[in-house]
Backbone bond lengths (Angstrom), bond angles and torsions (degrees), N, CA, C in turn:
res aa  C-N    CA-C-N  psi(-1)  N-CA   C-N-CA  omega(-1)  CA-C   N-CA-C  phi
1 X - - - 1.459 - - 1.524 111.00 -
2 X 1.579 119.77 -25.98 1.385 115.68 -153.00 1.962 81.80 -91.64
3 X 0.993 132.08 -34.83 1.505 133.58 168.86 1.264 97.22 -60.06
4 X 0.837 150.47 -78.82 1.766 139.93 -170.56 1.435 126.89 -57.25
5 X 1.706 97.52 -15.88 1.998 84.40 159.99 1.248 91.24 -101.08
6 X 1.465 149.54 -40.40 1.628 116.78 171.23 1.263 129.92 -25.29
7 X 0.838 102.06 -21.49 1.699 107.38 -150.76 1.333 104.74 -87.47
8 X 1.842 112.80 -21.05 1.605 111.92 -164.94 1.720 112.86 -77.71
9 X 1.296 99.51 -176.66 1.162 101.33 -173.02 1.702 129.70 -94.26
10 X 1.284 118.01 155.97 1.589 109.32 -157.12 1.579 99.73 -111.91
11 X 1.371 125.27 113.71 1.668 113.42 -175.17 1.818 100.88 -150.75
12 X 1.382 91.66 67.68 2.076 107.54 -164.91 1.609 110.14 -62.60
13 X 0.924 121.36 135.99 1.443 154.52 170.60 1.342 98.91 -92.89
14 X 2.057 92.34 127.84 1.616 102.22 -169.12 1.401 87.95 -86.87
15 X 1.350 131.31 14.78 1.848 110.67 -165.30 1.745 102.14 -112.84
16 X 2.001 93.45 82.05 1.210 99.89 169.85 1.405 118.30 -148.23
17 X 1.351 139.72 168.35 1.663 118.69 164.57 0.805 109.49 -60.30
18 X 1.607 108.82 145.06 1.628 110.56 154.22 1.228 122.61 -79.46
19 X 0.997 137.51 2.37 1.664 136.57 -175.39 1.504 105.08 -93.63
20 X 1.488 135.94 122.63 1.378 141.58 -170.83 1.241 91.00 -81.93
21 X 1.510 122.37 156.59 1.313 138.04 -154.75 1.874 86.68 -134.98
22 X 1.299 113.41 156.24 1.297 123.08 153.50 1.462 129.38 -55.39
23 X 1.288 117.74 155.05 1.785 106.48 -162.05 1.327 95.44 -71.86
24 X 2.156 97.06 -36.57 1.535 90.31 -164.82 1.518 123.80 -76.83
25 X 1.223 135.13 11.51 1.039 147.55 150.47 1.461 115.18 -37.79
26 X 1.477 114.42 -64.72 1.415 117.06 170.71 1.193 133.80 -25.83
27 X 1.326 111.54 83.15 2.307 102.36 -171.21 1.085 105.54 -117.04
28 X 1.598 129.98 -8.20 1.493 118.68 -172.67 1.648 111.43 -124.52
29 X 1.303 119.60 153.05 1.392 119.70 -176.85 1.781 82.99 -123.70
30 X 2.055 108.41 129.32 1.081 94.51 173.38 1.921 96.80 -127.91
31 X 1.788 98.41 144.98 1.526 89.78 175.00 1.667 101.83 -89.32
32 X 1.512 89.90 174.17 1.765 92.27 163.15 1.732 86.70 -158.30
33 X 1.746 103.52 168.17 1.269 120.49 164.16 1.672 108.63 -99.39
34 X 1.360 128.87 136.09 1.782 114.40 158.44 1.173 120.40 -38.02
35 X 1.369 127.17 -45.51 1.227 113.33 -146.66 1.568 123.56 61.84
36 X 1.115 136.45 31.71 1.321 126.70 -151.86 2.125 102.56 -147.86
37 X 0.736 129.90 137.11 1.766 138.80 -139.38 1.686 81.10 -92.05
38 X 1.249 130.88 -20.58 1.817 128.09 156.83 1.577 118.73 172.81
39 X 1.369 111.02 174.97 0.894 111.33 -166.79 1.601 139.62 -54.69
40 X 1.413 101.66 -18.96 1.415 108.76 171.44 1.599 112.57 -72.47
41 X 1.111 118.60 -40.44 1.908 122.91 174.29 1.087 108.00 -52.56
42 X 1.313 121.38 -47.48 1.932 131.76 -170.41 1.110 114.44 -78.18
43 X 1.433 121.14 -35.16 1.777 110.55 162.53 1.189 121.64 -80.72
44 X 1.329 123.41 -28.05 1.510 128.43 160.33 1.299 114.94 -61.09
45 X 1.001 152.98 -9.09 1.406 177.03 136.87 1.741 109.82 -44.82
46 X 1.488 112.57 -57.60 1.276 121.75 -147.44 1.309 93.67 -95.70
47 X 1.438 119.43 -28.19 1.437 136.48 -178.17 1.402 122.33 -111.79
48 X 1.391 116.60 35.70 1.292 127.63 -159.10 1.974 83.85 -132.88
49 X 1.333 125.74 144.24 1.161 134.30 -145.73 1.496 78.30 -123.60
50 X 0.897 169.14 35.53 1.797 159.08 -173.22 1.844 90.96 -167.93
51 X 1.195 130.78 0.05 1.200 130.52 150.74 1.458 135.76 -72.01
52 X 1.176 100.12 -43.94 1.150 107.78 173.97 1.991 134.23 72.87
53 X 1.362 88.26 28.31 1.201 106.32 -132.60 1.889 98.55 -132.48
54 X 1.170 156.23 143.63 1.544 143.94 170.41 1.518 117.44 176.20
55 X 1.307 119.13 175.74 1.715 123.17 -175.47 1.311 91.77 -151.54
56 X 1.917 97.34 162.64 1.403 97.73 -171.20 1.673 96.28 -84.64
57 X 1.786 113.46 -34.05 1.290 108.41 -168.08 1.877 94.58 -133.42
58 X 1.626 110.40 138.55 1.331 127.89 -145.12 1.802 81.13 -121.47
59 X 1.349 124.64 139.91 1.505 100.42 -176.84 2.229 91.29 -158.08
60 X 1.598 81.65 86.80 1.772 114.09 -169.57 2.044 100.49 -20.86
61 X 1.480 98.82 -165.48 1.250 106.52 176.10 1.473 108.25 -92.03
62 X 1.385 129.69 -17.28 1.282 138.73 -148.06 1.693 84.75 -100.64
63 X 1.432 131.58 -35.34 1.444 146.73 -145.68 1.221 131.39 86.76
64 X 1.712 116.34 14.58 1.441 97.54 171.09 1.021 113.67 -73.81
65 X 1.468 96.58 177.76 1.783 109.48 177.31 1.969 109.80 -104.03
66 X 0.851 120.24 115.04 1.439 134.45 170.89 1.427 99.74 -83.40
67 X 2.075 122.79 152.03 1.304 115.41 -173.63 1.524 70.97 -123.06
68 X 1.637 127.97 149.02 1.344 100.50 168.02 1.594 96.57 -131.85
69 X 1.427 117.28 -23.62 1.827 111.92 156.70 1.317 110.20 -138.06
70 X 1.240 108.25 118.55 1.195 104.16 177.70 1.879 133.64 -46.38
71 X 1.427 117.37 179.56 1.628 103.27 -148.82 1.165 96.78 -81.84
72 X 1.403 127.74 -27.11 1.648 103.56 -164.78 1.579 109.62 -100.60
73 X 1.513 112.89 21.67 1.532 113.03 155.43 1.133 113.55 -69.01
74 X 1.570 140.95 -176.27 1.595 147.42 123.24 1.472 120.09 -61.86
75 X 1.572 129.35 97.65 1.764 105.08 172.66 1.167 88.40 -99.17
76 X 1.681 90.36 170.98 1.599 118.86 -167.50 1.200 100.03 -94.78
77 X 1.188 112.57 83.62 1.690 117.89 -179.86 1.677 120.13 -110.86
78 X 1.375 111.40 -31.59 1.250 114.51 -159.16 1.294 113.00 -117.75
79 X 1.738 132.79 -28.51 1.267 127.91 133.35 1.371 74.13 113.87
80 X 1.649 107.23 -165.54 1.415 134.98 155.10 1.370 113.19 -45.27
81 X 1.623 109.18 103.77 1.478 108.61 -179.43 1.634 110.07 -159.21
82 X 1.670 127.12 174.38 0.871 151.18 -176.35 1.463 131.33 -143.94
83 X 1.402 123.43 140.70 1.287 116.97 161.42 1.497 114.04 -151.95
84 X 1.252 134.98 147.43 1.317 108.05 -144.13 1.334 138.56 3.35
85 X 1.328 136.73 -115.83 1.225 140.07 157.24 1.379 130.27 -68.42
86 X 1.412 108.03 14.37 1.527 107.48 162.71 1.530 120.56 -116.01
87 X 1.227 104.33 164.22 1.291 105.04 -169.04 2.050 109.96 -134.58
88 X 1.500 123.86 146.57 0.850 98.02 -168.58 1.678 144.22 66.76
89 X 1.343 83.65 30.92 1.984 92.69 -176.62 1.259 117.13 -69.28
90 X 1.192 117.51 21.48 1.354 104.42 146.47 1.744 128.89 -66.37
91 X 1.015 99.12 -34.19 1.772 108.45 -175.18 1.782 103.51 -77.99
92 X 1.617 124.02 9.57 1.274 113.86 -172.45 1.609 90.49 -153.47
93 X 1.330 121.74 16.03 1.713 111.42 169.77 1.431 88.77 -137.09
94 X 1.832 90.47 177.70 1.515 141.63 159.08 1.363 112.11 -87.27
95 X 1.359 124.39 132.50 1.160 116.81 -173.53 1.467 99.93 -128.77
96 X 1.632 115.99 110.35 1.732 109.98 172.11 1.706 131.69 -109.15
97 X 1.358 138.51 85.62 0.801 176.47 135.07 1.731 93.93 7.75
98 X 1.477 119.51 107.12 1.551 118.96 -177.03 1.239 86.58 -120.07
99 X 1.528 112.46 139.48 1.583 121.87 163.63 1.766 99.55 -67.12
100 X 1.860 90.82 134.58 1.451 91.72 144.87 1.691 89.24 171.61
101 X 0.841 96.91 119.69 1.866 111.31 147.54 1.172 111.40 42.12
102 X 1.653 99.08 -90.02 1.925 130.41 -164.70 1.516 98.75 58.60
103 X 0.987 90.10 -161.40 1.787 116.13 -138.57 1.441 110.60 -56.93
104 X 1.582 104.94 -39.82 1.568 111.20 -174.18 1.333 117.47 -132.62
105 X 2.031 109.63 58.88 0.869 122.48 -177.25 1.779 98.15 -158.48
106 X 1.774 98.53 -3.49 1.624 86.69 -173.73 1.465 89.12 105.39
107 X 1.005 124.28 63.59 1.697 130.84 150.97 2.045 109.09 -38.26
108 X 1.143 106.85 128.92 1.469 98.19 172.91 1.375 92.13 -157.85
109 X 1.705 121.27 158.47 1.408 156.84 166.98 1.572 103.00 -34.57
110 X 1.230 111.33 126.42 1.270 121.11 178.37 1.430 93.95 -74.66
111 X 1.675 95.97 151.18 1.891 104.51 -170.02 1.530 91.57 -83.26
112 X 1.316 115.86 -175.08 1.295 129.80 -157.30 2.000 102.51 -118.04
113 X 1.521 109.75 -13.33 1.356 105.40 153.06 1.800 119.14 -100.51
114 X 1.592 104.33 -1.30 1.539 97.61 163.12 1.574 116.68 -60.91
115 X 1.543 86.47 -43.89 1.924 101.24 -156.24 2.124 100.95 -81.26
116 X 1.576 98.33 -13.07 1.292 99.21 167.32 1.519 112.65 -51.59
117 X 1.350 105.59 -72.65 1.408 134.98 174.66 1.607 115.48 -30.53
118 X 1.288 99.05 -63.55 1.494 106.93 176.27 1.228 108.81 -55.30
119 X 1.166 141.13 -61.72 1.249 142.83 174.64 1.638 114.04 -31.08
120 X 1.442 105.13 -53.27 1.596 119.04 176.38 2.231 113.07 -59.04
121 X 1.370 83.54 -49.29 1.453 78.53 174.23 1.634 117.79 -64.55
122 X 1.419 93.93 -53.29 1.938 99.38 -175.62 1.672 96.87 -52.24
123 X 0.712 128.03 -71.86 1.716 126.97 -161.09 1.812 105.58 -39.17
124 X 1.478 102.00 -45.44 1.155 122.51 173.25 1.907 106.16 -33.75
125 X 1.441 97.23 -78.09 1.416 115.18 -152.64 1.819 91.15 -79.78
126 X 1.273 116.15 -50.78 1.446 115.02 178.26 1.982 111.11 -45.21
127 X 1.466 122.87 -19.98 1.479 125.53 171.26 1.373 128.91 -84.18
128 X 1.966 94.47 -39.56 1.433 108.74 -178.89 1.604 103.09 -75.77
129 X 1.068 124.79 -22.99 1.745 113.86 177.83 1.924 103.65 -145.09
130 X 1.252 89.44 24.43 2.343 96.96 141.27 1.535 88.92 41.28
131 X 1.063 116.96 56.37 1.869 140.85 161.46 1.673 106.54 -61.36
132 X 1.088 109.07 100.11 1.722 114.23 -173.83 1.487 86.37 -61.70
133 X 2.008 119.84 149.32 1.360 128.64 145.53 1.281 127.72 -38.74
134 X 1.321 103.35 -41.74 1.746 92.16 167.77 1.411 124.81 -64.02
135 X 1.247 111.50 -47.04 1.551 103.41 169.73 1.211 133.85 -70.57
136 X 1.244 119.12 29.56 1.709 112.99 169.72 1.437 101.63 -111.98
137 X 0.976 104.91 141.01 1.693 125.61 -151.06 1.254 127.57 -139.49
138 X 1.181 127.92 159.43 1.616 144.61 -179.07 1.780 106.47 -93.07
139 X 1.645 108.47 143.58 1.445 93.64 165.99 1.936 123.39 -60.90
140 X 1.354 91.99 -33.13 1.510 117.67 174.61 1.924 124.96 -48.27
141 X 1.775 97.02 -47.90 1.012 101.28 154.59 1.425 145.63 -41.46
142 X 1.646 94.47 -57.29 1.807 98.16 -176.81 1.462 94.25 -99.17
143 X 1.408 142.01 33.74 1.214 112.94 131.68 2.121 95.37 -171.50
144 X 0.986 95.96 102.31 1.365 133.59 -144.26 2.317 95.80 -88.26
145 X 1.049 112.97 -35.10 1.320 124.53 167.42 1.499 126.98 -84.12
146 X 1.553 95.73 -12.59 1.890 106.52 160.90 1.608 123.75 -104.91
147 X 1.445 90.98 -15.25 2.181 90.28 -148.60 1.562 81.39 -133.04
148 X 1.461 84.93 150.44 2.197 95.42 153.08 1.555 94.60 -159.32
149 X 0.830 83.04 62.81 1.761 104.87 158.92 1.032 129.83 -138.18
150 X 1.483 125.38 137.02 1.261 123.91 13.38 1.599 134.73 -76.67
151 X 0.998 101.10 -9.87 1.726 106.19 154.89 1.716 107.64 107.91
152 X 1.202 88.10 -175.96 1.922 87.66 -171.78 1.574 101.65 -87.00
153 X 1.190 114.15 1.90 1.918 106.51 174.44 1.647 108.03 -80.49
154 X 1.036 114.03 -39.44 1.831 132.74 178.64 1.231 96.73 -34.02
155 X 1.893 123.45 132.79 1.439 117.18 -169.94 1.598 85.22 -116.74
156 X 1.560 102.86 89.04 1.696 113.15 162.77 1.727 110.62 -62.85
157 X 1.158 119.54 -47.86 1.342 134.52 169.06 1.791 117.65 -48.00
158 X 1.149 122.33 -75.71 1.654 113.00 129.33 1.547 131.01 9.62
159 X 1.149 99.91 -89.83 1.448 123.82 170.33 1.587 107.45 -41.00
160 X 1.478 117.01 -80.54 1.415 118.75 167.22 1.647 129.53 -21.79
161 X 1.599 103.03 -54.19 1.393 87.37 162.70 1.321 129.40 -92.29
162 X 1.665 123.18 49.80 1.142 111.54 149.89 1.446 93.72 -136.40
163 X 0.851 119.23 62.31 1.437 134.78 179.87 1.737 132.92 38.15
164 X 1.174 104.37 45.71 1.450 142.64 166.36 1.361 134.04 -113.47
165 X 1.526 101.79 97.96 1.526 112.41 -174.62 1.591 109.17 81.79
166 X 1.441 102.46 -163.19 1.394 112.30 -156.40 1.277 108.17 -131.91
167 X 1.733 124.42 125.50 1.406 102.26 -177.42 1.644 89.20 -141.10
168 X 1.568 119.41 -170.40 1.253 111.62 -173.46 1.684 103.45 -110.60
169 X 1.329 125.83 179.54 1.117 108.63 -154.64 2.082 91.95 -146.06
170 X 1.404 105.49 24.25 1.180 106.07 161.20 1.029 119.46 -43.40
171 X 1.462 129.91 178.26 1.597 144.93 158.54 1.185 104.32 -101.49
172 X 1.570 114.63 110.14 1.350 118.65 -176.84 1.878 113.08 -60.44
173 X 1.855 114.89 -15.66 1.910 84.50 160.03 1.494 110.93 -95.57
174 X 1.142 116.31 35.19 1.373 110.50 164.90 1.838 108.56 -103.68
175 X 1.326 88.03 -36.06 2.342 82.86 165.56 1.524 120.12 -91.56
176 X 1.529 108.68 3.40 1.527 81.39 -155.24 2.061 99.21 -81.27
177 X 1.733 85.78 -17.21 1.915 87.11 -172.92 2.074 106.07 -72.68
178 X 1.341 85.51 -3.76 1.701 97.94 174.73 1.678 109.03 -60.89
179 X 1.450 109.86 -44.54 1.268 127.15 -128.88 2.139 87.98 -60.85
180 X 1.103 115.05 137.47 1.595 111.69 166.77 1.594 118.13 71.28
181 X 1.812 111.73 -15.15 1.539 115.98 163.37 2.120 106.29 -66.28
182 X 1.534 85.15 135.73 1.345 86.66 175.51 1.837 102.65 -122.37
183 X 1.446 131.29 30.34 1.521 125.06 -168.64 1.720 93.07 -89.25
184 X 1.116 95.70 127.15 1.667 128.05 153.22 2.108 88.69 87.09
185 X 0.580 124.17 55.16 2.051 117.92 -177.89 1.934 90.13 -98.28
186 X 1.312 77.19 125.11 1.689 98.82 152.52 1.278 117.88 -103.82
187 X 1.621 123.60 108.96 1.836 112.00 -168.23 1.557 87.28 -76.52
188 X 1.189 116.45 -34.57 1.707 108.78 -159.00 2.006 110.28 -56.80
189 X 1.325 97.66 -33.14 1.768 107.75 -169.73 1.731 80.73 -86.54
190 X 1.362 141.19 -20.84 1.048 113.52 179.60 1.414 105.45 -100.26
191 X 1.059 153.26 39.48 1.243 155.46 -179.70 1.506 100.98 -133.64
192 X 1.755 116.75 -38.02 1.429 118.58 159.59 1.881 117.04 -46.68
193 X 1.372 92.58 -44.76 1.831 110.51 -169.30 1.233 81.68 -64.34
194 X 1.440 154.96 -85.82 1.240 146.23 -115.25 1.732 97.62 -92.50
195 X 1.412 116.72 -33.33 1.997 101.74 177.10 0.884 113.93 -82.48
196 X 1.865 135.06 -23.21 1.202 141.88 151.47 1.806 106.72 -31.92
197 X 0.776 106.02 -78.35 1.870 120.78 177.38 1.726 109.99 -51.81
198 X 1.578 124.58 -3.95 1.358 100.92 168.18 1.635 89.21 114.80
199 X 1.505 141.14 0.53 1.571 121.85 -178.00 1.236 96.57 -80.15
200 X 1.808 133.76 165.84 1.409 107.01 141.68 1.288 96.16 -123.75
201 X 1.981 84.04 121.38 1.801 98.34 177.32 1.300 128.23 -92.32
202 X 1.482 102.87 102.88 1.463 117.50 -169.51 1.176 97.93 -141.10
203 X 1.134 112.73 119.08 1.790 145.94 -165.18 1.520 131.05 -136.79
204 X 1.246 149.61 94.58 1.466 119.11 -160.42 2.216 114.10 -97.40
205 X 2.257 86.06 16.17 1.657 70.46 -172.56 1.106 97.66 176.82
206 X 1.214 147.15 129.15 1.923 144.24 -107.46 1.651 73.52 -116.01
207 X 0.963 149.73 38.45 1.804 135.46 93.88 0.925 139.50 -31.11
208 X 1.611 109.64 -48.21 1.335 117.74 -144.88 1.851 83.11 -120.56
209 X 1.454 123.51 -26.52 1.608 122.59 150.59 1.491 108.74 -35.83
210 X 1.168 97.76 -67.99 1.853 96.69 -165.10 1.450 104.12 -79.23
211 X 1.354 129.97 22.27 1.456 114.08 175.44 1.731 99.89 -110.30
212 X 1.756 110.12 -17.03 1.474 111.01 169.83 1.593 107.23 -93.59
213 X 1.630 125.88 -7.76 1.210 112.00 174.29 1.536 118.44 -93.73
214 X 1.985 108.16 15.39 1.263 117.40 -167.23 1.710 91.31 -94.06
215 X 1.762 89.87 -39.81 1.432 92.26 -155.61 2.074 103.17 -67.22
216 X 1.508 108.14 -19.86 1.350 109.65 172.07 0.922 137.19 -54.32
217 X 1.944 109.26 -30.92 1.301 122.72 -170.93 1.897 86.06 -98.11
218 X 1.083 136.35 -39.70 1.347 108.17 -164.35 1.643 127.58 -50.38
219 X 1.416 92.54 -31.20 1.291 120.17 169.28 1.375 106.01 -60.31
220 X 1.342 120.15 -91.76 1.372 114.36 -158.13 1.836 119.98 -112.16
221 X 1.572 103.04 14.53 1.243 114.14 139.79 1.345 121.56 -146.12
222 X 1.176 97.40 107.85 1.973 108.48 -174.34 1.014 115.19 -74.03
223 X 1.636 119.06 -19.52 2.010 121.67 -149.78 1.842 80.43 -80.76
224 X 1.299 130.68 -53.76 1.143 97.29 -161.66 1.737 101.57 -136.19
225 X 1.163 152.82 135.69 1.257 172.52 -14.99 1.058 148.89 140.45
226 X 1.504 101.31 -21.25 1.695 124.97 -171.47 1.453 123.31 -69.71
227 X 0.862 116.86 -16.73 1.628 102.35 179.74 1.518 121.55 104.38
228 X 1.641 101.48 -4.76 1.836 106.88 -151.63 1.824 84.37 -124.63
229 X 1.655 114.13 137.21 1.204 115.41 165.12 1.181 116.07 -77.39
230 X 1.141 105.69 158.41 1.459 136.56 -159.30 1.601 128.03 -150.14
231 X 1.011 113.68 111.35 1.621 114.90 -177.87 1.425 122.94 -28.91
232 X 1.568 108.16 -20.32 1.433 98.87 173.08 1.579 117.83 -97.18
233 X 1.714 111.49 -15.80 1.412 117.07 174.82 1.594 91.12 -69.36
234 X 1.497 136.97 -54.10 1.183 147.90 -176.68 2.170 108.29 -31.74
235 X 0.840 77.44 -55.21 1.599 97.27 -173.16 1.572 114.13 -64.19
236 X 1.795 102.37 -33.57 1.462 94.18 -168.86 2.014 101.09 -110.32
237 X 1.350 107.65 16.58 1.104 122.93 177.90 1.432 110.20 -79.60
238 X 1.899 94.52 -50.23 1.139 101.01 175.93 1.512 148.96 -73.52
239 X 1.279 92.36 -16.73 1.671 129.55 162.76 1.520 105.06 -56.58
240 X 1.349 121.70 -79.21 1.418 121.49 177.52 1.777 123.91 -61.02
241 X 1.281 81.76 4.64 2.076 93.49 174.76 1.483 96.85 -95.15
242 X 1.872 128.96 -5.82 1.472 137.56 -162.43 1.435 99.98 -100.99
243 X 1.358 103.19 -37.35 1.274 112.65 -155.96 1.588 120.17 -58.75
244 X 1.220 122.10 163.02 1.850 109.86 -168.72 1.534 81.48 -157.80
């Protein structure tokens, strides 16, 4: 593996601090989607100095791996954000940047030598600086009222079993008769379950509720989308409120 991220390619983006940070600083791995119609827009973008905008690792449509600031800079990847008690994770993650589409460009399935790749890098960077499972993350996650990316195509589940990130480990016929039952739901113990686990739920108006309970299910229920709890989001909320 350590020969196959050498090997990638180096194409740096000036949009980073200059002040080197400690390795051990490094605690979060964050994904994102481009958003961007292909790969030539998104590196011109990421590497464009009036953008304002960059990742540490850029990982094309084909699956290479692009380096675009190295790790112990800050890139400007993650913006205004949160996750439990932190704030601003940019100054304490990796930020990796997968071409694809998203939402309003023709959202489509990550290829199967992207998610190769990714896999190769995360394992990579998750060893060289001992990246707890909980902290590898969605842009959507740490700030859930701006982003929904990487989106409900992203195979977090996938990922999990090769030991990346965090997923739940129900028996899917034990949720699926969940799916859309709403008898006996406490939103309040489920809004506990989700800041317990790293959301920060701050909302001023069950809009902006169901736009972080969208971003919950994209993650860890993709089949369906709505915004509205549900005994089976309930169930697997509560599972990852278990988790250690």
């Amino acid at each position: 593996m350590q020969k196959n991220v050498e090997k990638m390619t180096i194409n740096y983006s000036p949009n980073f601090n200059i002040k080197k940070r400690d390795k051990k600083k490094i605690k979060y791995l964050i994904y994102h989607y481009t958003g961007m119609k292909n790969d030539k827009l998104a590196i011109k973008k990421l590497t464009s100095i009036d953008s304002n905008v960059s990742c540490h690792y850029y990982i094309t449509s084909s699956g290479k791996i692009i380096q675009m600031v190295p790790d112990l800079y800050i890139a400007w990847h993650a913006g205004k954000s949160n996750w439990g008690n932190e704030k601003s994770l940019n100054y304490k993650s990796l930020g990796i940047e997968i071409s694809n589409p998203g939402h309003k460009h023709g959202y489509r399935k990550f290829s199967y030598k992207q998610i190769k790749s990714l896999i190769m890098i995360s394992k990579f960077c998750i060893k060289k600086y001992k990246i707890n499972k909980r902290n590898i993350l969605g842009h959507s996650d740490i700030a859930p009222l701006r982003k929904i990316d990487p989106g409900e195509k992203f195979p977090w589940k996938f990922l999990s079993k090769n030991k990346i990130g965090i997923w739940h480990n129900i028996n899917p016929k034990t949720l699926r008769p969940l799916r859309g039952k709403k008898h006996h739901l406490n939103l309040n113990k489920f809004i506990i379950y989700l800041k317990k686990f790293g959301y920060r739920m701050e909302y001023s108006n069950l809009k902006e509720l169901r736009k972080i309970i969208k971003i919950f299910q994209m993650r860890f229920r993709p089949e369906l989308i709505d915004g509205k709890l549900d005994s089976e989001c309930f169930k697997i909320a509560k599972y990852l409120n278990n988790l250690r």
